[in-house]
C-alpha positions as CSV (number, residue, x, y, z in Angstrom):
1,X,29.1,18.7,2.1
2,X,30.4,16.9,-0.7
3,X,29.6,12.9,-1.2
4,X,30.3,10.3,-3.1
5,X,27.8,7.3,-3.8
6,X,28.6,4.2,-5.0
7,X,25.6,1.4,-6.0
8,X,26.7,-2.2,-6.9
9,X,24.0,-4.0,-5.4
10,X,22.1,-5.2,-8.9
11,X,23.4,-5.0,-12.2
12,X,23.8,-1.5,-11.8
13,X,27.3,0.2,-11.3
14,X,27.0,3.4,-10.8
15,X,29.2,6.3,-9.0
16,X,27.6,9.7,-8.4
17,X,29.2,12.9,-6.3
18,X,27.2,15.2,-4.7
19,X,27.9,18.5,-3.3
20,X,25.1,20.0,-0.7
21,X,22.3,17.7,-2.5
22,X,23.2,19.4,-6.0
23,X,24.6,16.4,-8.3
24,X,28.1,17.5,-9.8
25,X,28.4,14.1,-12.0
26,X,27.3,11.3,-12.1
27,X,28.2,7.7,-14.2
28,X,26.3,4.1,-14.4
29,X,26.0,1.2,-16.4
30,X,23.7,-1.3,-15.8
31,X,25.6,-4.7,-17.0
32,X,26.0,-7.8,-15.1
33,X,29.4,-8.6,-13.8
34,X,30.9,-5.4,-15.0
35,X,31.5,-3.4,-11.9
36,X,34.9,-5.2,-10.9
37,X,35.9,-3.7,-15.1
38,X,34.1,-0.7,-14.7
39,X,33.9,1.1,-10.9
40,X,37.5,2.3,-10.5
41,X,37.0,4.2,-14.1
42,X,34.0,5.4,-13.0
43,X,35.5,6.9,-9.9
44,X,38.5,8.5,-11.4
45,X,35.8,9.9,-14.1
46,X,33.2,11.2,-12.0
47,X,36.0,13.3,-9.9
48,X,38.3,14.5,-12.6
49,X,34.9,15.7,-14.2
50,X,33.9,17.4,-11.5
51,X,37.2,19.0,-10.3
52,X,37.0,17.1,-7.3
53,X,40.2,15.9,-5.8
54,X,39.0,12.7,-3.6
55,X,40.7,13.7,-0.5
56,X,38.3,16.5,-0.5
57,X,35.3,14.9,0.5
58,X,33.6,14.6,3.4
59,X,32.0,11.4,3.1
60,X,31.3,7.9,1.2
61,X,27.9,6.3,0.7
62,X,28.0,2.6,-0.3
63,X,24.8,0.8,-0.6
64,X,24.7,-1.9,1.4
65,X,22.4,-4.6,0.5
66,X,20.5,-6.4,0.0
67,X,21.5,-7.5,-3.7
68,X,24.2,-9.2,-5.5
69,X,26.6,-11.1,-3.3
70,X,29.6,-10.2,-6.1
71,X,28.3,-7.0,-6.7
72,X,28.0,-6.1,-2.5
73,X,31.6,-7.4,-2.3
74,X,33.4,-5.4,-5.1
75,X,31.9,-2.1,-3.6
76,X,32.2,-2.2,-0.7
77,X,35.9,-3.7,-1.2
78,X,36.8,-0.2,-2.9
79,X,35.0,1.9,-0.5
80,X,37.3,0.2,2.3
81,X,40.6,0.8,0.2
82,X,39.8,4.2,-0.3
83,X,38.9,4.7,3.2
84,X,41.9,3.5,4.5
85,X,44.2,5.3,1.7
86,X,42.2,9.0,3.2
87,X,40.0,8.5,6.0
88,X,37.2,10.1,5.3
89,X,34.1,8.7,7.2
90,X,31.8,5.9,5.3
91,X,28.2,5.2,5.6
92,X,26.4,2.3,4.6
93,X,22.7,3.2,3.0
94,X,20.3,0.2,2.9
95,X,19.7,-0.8,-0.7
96,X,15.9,-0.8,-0.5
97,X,15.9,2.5,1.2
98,X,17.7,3.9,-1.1
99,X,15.3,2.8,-3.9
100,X,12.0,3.5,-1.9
101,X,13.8,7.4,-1.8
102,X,14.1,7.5,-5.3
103,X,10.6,6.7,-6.4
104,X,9.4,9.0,-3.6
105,X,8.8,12.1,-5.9
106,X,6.8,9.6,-8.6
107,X,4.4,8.3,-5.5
108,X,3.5,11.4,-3.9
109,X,0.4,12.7,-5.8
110,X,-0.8,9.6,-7.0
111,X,-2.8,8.9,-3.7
112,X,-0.7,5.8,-2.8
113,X,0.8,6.1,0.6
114,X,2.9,2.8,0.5
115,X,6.0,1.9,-1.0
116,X,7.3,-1.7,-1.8
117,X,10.8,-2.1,-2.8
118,X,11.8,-5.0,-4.1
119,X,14.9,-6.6,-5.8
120,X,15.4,-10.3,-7.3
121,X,16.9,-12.9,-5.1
122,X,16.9,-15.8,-7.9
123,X,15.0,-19.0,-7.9
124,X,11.2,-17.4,-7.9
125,X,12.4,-15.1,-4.8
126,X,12.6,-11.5,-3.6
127,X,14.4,-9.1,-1.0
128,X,11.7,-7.1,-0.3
129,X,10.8,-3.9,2.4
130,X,7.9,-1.9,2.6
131,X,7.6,1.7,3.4
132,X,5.1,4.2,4.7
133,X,5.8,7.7,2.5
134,X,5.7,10.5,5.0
135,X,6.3,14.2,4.5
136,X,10.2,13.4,5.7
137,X,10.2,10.6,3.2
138,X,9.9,7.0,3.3
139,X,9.8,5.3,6.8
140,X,10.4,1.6,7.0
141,X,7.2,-0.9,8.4
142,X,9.0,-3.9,7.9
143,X,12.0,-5.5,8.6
144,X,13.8,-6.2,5.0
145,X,12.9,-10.1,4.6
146,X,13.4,-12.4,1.4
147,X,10.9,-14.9,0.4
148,X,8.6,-16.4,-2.5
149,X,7.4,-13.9,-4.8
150,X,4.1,-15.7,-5.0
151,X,3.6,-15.0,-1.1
152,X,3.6,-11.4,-1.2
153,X,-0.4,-10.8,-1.4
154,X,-0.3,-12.8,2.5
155,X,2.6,-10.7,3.6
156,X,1.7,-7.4,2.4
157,X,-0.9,-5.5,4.6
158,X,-3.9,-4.7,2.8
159,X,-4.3,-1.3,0.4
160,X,-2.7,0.1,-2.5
161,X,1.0,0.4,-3.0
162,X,3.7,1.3,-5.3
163,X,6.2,-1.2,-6.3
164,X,9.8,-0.1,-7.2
165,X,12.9,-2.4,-7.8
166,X,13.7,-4.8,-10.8
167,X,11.5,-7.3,-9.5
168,X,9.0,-5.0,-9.4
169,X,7.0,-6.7,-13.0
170,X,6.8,-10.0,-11.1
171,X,5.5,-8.3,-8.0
172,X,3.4,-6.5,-9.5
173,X,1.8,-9.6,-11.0
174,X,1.2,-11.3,-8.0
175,X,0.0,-8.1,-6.4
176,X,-2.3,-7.1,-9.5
177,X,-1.9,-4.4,-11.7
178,X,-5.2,-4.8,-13.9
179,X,-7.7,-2.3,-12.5
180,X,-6.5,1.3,-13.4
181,X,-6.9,3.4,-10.0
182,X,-8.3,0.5,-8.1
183,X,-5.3,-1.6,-8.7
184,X,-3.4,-3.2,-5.9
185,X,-0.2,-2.2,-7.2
186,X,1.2,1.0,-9.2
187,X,4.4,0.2,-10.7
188,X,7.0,3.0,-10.7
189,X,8.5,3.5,-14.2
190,X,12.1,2.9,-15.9
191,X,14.5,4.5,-14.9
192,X,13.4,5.7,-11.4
193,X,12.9,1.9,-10.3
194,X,16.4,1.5,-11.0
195,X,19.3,1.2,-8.3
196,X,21.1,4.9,-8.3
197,X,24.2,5.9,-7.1
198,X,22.6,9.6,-7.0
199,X,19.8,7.9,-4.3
200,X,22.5,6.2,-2.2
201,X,24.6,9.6,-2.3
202,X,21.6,11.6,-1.3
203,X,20.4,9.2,1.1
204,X,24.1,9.2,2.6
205,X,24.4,13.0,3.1
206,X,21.1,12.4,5.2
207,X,22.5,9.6,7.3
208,X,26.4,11.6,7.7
209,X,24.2,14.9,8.7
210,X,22.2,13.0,11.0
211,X,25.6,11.2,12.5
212,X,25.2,7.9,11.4
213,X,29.3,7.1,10.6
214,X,30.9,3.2,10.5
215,X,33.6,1.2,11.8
216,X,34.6,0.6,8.8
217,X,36.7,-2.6,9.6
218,X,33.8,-4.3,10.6
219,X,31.6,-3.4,7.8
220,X,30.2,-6.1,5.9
221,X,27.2,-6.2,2.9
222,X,23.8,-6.9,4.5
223,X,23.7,-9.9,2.4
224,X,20.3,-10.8,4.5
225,X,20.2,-15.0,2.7
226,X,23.2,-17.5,2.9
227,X,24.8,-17.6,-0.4
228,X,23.9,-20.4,-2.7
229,X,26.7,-22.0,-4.5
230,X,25.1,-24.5,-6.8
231,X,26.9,-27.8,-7.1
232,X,28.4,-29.1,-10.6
233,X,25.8,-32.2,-12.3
């Protein structure tokens, strides 16, 4: 099965194609408002690369929020036009999934059986999930929520967990990291915390194996807050 993943959720843009969970190729920048100049390059580099001819594959992974309202929109707006120029089935992969599956392989072995993913929402807030890391992989225990980063300690059941995201510094200092392997939190390191194309691709080729498939004319981002348009002084 070959895939193609795209991630615009944050101020990563990245595009990454997959072919039976081996990565072909793979391209990312991580710039605000750059993935409306950059994604369609991307895409046409990523395949060319590859030798892929896009009509060829036999699925599309677009994470799906939470994360930037722009960002959401310009993705998922390219993953409908090419849907509708070939057909081939879409799935959307939940952005804090996504990044709970890539910083699975740095948890396991450190003892910490808990996985916090969580991304900025602005103004001193989070989108945040947690997950339980099973032998399958991560499994979610919470609904994905938003909320003050200075109320995760109340939120967050009790006993040790890894924090993965880019708001995982701030979490982390709410949480406490001070205490070496008695530490509340472990943060997971630059680059796996990152947003990934590669994780949405892989995650997406679980999801299209398992079934999971999407009208795609009703798909919107899982924006999960209102958007906040802040008035001129």
């Amino acid at each position: 099965m070959t895939i193609l993943g795209i991630e615009t959720a944050t101020a990563v843009c990245g595009v990454a194609l997959l072919r039976d969970g081996t990565v072909l190729d793979e391209e990312s920048i991580e710039e605000r408002y750059a993935h409306a100049e950059k994604l369609f390059g991307f895409l046409d580099d990523v395949l060319e690369r590859a030798g892929v001819k896009l009509d060829s594959l036999q699925g599309i992974a677009v994470s799906i929020g939470p994360g930037s309202f722009t960002g959401l929109r310009i993705g998922l707006s390219v993953v409908k036009g090419l849907h509708l120029a070939t057909g081939i089935p879409v799935v959307a992969v939940p952005t804090l999934e996504a990044l709970a599956w890539r910083a699975a392989p740095e948890v396991r072995g450190t003892g910490i059986e808990k996985i916090l993913a969580v991304l900025d929402a602005r103004r001193e807030e989070v989108y945040w999930q947690l997950f339980d890391l099973t032998p399958e992989g991560p499994r979610a225990l919470t609904d994905v929520s938003d909320g003050e980063i200075r109320l995760l300690p109340e939120l967050i059941p009790p006993g040790r967990v890894a924090i993965t995201g880019d708001a995982r510094i701030s979490a982390g200092a709410v949480l406490g990291v001070d205490g070496g392997d008695q530490a509340r939190a472990f943060l997971v390191p630059e680059p796996v915390a990152q947003c990934s194309a590669v994780a949405v691709a892989q995650l997406g080729a679980a999801l299209l194996a398992a079934g999971a498939k999407e009208d795609v004319a009703l798909l919107e981002p899982r924006y999960i807050k209102e958007f906040f348009l802040r008035k001129p002084e």
